[in-house]
SETOR-380672 format. One record per residue (C-alpha): x, y, z. Coordinates in nm, 3 decimals. Last residue first. Example, Ala and Ser with C-alpha at 12.3 -4.5 7.8 and 13.67 -1.06 7.14 Angstrom:
# residues 2
+---------+---------+---------+
!    east !   north !      up !
+---------+---------+---------+
!   1.367 !  -0.106 !   0.714 !
!   1.230 !  -0.450 !   0.780 !
+---------+---------+---------+
***
This chain:
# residues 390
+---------+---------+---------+
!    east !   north !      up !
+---------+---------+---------+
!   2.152 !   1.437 !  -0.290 !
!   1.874 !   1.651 !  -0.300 !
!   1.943 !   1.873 !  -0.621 !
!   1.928 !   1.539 !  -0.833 !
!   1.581 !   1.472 !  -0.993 !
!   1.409 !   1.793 !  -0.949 !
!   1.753 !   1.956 !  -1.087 !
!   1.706 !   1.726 !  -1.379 !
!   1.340 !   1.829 !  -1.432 !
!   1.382 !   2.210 !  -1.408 !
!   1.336 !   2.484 !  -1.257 !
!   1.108 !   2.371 !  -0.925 !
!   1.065 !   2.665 !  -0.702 !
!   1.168 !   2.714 !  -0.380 !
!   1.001 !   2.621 !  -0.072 !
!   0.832 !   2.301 !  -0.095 !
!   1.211 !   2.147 !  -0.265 !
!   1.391 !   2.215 !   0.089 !
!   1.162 !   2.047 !   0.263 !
!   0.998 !   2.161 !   0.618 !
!   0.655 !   2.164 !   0.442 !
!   0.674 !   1.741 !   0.462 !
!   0.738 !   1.727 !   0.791 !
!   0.472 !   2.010 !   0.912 !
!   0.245 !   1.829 !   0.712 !
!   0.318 !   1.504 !   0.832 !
!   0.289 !   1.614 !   1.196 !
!  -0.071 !   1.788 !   1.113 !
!  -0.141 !   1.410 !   0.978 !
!  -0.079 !   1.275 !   1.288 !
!  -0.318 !   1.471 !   1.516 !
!  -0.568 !   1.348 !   1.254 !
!  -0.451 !   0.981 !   1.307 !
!  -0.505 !   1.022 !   1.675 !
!  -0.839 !   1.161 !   1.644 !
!  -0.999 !   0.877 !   1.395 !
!  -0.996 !   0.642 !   1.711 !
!  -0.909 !   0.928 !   1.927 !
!  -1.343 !   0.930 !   1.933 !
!  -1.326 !   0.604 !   2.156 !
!  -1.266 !   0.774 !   2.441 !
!  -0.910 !   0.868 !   2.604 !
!  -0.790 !   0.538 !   2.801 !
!  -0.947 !   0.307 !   2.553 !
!  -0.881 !   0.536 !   2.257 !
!  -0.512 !   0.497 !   2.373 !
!  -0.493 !   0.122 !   2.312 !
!  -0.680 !   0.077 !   2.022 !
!  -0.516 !   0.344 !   1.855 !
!  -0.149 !   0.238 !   1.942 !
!  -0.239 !  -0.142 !   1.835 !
!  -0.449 !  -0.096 !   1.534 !
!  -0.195 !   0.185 !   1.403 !
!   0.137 !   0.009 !   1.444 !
!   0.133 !  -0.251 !   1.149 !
!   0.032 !  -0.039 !   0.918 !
!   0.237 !   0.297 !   1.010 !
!   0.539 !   0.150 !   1.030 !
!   0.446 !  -0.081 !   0.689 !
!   0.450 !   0.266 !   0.523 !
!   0.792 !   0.351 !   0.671 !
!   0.965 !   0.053 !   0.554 !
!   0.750 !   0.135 !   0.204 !
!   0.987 !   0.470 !   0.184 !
!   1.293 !   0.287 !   0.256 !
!   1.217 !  -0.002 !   0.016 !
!   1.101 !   0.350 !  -0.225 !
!   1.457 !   0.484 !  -0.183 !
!   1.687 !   0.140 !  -0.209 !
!   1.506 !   0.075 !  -0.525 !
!   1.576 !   0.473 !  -0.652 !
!   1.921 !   0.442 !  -0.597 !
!   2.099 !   0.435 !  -0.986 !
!   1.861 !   0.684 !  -1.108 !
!   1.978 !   0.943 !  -0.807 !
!   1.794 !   1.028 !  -0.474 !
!   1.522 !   1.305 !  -0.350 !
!   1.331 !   1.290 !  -0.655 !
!   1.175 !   0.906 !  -0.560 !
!   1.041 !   1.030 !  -0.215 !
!   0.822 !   1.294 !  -0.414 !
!   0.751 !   0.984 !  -0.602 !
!   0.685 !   0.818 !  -0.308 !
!   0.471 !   1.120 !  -0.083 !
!   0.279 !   1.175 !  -0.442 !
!   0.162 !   0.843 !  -0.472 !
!   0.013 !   0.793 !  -0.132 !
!  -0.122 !   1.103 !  -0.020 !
!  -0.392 !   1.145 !  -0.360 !
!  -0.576 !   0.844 !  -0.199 !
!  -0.485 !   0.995 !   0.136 !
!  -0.740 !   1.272 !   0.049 !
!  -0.995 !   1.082 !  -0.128 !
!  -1.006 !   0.838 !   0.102 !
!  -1.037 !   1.095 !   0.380 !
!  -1.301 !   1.285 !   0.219 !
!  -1.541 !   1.023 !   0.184 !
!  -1.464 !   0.930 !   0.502 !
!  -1.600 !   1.262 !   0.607 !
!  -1.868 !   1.306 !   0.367 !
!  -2.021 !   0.933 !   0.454 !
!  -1.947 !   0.961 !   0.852 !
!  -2.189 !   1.320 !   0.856 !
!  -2.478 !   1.115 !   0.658 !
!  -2.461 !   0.893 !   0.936 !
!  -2.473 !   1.137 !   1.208 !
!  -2.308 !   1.252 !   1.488 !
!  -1.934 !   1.349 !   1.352 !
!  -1.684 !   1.450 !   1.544 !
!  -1.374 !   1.141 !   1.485 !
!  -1.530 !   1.180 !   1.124 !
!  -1.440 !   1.545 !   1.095 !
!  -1.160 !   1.493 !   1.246 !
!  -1.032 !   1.251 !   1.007 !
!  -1.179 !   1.447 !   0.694 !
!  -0.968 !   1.749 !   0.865 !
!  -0.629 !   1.546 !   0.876 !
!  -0.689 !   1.427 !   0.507 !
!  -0.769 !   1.810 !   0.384 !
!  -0.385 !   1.856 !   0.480 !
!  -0.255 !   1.559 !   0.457 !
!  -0.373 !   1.605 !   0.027 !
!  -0.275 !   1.998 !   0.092 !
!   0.090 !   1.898 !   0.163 !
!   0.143 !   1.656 !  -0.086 !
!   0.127 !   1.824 !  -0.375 !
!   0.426 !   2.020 !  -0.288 !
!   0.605 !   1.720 !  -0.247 !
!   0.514 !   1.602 !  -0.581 !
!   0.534 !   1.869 !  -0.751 !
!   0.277 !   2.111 !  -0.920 !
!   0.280 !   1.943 !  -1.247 !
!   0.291 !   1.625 !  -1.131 !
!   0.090 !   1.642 !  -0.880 !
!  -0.130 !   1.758 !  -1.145 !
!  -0.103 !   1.426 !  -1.375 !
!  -0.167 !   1.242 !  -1.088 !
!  -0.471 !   1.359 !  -0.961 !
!  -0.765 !   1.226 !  -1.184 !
!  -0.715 !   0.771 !  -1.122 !
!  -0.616 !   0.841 !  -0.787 !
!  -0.918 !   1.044 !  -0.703 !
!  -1.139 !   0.805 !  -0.850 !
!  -0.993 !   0.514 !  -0.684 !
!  -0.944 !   0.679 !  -0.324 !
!  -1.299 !   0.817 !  -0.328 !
!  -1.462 !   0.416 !  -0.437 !
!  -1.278 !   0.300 !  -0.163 !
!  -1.395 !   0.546 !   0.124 !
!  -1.761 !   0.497 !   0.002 !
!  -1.733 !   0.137 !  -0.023 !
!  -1.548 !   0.123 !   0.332 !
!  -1.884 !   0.298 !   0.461 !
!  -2.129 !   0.098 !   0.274 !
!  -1.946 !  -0.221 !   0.398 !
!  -1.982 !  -0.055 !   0.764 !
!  -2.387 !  -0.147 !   0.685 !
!  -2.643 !  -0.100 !   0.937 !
!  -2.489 !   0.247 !   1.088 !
!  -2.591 !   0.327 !   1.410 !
!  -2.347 !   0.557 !   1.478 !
!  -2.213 !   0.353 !   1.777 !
!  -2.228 !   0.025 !   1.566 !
!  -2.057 !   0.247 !   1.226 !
!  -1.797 !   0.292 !   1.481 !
!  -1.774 !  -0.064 !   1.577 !
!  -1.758 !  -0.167 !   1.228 !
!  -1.516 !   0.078 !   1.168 !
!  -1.274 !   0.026 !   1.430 !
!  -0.971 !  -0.175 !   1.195 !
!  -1.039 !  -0.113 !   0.816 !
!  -1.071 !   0.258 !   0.924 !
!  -0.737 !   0.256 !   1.152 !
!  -0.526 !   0.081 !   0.908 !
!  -0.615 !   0.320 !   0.605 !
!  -0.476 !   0.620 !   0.881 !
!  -0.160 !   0.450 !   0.979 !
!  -0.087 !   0.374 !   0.574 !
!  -0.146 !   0.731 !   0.482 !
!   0.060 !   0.867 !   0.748 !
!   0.326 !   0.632 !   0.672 !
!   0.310 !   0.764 !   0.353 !
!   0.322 !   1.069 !   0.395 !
!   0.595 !   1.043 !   0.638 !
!   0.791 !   0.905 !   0.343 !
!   0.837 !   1.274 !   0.235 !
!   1.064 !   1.363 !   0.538 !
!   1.240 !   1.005 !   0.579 !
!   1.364 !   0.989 !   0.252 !
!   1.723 !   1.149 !   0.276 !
!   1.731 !   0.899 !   0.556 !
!   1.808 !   0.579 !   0.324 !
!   1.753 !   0.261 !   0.504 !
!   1.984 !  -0.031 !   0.482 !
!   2.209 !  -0.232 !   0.214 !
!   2.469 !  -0.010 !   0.057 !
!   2.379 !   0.162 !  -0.255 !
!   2.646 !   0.188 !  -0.571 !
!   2.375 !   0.054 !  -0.809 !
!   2.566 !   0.074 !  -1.172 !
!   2.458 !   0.385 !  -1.375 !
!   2.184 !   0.321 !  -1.627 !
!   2.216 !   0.236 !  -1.936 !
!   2.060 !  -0.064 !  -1.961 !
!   1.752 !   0.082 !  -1.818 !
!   1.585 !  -0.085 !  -1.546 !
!   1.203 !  -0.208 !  -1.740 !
!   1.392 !  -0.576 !  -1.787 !
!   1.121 !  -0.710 !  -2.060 !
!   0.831 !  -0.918 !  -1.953 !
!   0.746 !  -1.206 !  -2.119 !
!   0.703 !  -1.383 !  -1.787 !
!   0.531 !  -1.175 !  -1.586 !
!   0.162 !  -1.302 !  -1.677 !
!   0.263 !  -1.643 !  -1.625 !
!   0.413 !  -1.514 !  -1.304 !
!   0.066 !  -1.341 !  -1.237 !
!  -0.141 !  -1.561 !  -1.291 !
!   0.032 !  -1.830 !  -1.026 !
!  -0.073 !  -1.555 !  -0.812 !
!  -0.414 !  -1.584 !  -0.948 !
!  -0.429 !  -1.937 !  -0.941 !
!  -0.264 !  -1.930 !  -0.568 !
!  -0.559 !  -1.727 !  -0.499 !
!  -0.808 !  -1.966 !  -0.638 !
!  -0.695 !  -2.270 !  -0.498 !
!  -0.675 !  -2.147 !  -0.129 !
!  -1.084 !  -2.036 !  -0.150 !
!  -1.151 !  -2.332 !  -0.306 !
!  -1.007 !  -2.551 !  -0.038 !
!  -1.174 !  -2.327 !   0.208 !
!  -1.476 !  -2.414 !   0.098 !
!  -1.832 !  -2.289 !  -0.066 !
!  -1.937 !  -2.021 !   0.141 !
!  -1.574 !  -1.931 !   0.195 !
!  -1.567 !  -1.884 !  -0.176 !
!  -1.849 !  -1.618 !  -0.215 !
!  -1.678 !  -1.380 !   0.081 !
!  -1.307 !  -1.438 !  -0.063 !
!  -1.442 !  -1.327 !  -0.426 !
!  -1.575 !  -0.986 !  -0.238 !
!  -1.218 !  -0.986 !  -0.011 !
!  -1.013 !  -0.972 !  -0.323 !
!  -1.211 !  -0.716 !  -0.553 !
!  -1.160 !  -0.440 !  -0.349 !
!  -0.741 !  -0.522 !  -0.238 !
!  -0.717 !  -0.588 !  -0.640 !
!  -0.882 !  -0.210 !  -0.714 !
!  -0.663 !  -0.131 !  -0.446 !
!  -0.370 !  -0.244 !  -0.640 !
!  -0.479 !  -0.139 !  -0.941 !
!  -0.552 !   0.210 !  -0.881 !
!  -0.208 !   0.215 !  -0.698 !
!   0.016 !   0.117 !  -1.034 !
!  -0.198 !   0.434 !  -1.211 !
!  -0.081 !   0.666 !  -0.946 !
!   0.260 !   0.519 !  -0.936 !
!   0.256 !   0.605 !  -1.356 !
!   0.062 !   0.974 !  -1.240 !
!   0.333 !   1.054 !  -0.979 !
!   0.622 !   0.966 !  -1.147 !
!   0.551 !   1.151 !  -1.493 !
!   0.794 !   1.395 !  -1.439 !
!   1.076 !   1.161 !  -1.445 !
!   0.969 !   0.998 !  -1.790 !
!   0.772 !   0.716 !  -1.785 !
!   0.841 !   0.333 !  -1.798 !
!   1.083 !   0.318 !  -1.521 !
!   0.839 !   0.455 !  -1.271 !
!   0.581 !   0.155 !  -1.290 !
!   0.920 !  -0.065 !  -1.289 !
!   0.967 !   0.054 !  -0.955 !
!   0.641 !   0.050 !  -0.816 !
!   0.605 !  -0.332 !  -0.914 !
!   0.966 !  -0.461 !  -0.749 !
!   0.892 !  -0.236 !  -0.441 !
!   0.574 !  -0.475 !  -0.456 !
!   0.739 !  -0.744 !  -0.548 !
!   1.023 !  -0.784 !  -0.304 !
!   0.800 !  -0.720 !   0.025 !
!   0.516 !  -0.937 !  -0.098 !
!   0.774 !  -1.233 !  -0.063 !
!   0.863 !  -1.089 !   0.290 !
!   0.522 !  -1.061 !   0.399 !
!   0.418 !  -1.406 !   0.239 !
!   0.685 !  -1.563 !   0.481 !
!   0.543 !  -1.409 !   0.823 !
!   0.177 !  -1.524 !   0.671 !
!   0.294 !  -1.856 !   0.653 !
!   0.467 !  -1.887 !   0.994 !
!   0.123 !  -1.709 !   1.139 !
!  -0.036 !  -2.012 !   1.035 !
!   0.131 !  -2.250 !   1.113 !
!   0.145 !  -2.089 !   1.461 !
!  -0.228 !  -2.064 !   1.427 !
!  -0.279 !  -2.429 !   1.402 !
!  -0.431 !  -2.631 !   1.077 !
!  -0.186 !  -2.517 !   0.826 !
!  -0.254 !  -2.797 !   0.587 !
!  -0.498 !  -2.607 !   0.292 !
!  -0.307 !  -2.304 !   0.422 !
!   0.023 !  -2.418 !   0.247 !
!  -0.182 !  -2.339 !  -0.120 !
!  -0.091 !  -1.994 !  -0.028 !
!   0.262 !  -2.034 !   0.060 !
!   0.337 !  -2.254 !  -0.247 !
!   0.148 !  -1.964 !  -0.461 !
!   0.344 !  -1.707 !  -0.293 !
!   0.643 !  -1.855 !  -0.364 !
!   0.576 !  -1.881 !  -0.760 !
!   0.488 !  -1.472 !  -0.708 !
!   0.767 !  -1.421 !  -0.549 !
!   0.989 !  -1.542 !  -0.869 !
!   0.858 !  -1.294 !  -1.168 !
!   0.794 !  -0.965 !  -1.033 !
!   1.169 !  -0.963 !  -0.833 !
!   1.318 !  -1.133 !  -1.142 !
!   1.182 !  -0.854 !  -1.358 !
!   1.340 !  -0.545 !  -1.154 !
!   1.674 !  -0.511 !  -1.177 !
!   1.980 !  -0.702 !  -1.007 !
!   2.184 !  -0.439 !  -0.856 !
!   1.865 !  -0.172 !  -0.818 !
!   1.670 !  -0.477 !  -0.689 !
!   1.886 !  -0.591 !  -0.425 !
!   1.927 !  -0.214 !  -0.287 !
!   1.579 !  -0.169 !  -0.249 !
!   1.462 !  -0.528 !  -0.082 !
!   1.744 !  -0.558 !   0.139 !
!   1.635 !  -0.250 !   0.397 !
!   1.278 !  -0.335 !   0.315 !
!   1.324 !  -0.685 !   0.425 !
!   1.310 !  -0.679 !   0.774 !
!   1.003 !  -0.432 !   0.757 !
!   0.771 !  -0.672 !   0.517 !
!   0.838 !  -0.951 !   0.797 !
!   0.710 !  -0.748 !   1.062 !
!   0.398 !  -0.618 !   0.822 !
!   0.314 !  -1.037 !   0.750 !
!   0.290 !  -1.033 !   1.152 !
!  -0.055 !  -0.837 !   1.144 !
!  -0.248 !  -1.132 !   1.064 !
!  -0.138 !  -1.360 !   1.291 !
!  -0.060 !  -1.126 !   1.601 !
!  -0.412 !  -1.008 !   1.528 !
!  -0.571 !  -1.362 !   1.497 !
!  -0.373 !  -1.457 !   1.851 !
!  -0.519 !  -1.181 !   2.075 !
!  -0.880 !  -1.223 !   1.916 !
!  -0.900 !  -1.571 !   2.008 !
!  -0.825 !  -1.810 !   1.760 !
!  -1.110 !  -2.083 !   1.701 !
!  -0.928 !  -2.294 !   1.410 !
!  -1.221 !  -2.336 !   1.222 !
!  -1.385 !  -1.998 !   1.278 !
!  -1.160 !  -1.733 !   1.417 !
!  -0.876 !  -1.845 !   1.202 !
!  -1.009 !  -1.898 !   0.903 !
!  -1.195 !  -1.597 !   0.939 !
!  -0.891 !  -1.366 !   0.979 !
!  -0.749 !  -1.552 !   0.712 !
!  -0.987 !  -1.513 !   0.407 !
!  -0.971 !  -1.113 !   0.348 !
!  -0.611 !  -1.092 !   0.386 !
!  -0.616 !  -1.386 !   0.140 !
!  -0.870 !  -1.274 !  -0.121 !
!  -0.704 !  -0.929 !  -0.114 !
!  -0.333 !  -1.083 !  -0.167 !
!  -0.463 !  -1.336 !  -0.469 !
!  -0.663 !  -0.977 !  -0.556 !
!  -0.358 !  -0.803 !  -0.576 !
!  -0.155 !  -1.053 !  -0.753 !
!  -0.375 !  -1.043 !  -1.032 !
!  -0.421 !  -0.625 !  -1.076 !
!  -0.048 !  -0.586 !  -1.031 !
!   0.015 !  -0.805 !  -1.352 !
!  -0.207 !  -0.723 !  -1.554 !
!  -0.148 !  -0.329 !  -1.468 !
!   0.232 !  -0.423 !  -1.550 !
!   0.123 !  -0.580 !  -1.926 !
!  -0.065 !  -0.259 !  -1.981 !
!   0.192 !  -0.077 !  -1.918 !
!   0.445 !  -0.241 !  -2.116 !
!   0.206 !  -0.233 !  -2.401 !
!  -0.003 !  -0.602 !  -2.464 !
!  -0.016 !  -0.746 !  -2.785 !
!  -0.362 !  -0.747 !  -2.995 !
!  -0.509 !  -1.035 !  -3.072 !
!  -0.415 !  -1.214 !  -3.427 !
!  -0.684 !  -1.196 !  -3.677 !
+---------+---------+---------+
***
């Protein structure tokens, strides 16, 4: 009995889900490689590590417009093959410049297939549906990001080799994966007329995402030291409880974003994401830091795919690459600035503007957001959702 074929969907989760954990395996895996075997000091593993974000920035304003010329599938398809010569390049990277040269190359192969990814995830659904298809694209992703560093942890034990080989099998994965894959840009669809660069119409609802993105960085970044100062054994049990909270709430919250709006939608998410951050800048007590980051990943779990699809309405069919490149531009802003901005100005204001700072920022993506045309009246229709921005 023949196995059942894959839907399109399906095929895309596949797809996401291997690359993913390559990327979670490697962001996981550098850091240490660094500080152990190639003794970088702090200074040098950040610039490293946090370099891949420069590169995914350069991109972005080539990454959009490139893919709604050429379509989607040869932007899943090819980075991947990169990515596995990158990866496998750490086996002979034995400096941190080498390093940091592969990492700034990875960022802009990532660059093109994650827009790439999104984009098709969007195709495949009707316009309404935005929010629940990116929701579904996200769950994989971070379920990738989860998985990642746990495999990373068990390889290192055994060798580095290992740990190389088995991400660029999984990115290698995902080409074979990607292969069969139909074109998901419609053939129909107008011809790209986008210049190259940054689209400001999506500026206001990309602050959610940036927002998001600044806030994810500072948790991965100061919570072992804050779970040190609360006395917290285990920051894994933290980040476990923030994970599991974006997942679930991902997975349940699309389908009403949706129906409310997007943009909408996104209001209350910053909303109740600003007060989970202040409530864990605040809290004294362990039990305190679960709720509270529990409610922040939930929160900015639901941020993340409504701020891009309500990014998404603001343009026409034929723009929507060069909208979500600008959108992600903004995301990597807030990724590759938060460890340095927070770390510097919780050292001169105490170390609870940690999680402070990103609460202060999330009242300034609220206010951004509820200053939108498309908040204040009332949705009639899906076509004027789609076009009434332009």
């Amino acid at each position: 009995m023949a196995a059942p074929r894959m839907t399109p969907t399906q095929r895309l989760d596949a797809i996401v889900l291997a690359n993913f954990m390559a990327l979670g395996i490697i962001i996981a895996a550098v850091p240490r490689y660094l500080h152990g075997p190639l003794h970088a000091s702090r200074t040098a593993t950040g610039a490293a590590t946090t370099i891949y974000f420069v590169a995914a920035l350069i991109m972005r304003p080539f990454v959009g417009s490139a893919v709604d010329r050429i379509g989607r599938r040869p932007f899943i398809v090819l980075p991947p093959i990169g990515l596995v010569v990158l990866t496998l390049g750490y086996e002979v990277a034995h400096s941190v410049l080498a390093v940091a040269a592969l990492r700034f190359l990875a960022g802009g192969f990532a660059a093109l297939f994650f827009t790439s990814v999104a984009l098709a995830a969007t195709d495949l659904v009707a316009p309404h549906e935005r929010t629940r298809a990116l929701s579904r694209q996200s769950v994989m992703t971070y379920t990738g990001f989860t998985l990642g560093p746990i495999v990373a942890d068990r390889l290192i034990h055994v060798s580095w080799t290992l740990v190389w080989l088995v991400a660029a099998g999984l990115h290698a994965m995902t080409t074979v994966l990607a292969a069969p894959m139909a074109e998901t840009r419609r053939a129909d669809a107008p011809t790209a007329t986008a210049r190259f660069g940054f689209d400001r119409r999506v500026v206001r609802p990309a602050i959610g995402l940036l927002v998001a993105n600044f806030s994810f960085s500072t948790i991965v970044a100061f919570l072992p030291e804050y779970s040190e100062r609360l006395h917290i054994s285990s920051p894994g049990l933290l980040f476990a409880t923030y994970a599991i909270c974006v997942l679930t709430v991902r997975s349940l919250t699309g389908r009403l974003a949706d129906r409310i709006g997007p943009a909408r939608f996104t209001i209350p998410t910053m909303t109740i994401g600003g007060l989970g951050l202040t409530a864990l800048a605040l809290s004294h007590s362990s039990w305190q830091s679960f709720i509270a980051i529990g409610v922040v990943g939930g929160s900015l779990g639901a941020t993340y795919p409504s701020a891009t699809a309500a990014a998404l309405a603001r343009v026409g069919p034929d723009e929507r690459g060069r909208a979500m490149g600008t959108a992600f531009a903004l995301g990597d802003v807030g990724q590759a600035s938060a460890g340095p901005l927070v770390g510097f100005l919780s050292t001169q204001l105490g170390f609870r503007w940690v999680y402070g700072l990103p609460a202060v920022l999330a009242v300034f993506g609220v206010m951004t957001v509820a200053s939108m045309p498309e908040v204040r009246r009332r949705r009639t229709s899906v076509s004027i959702g789609d076009r009434s921005h332009l």
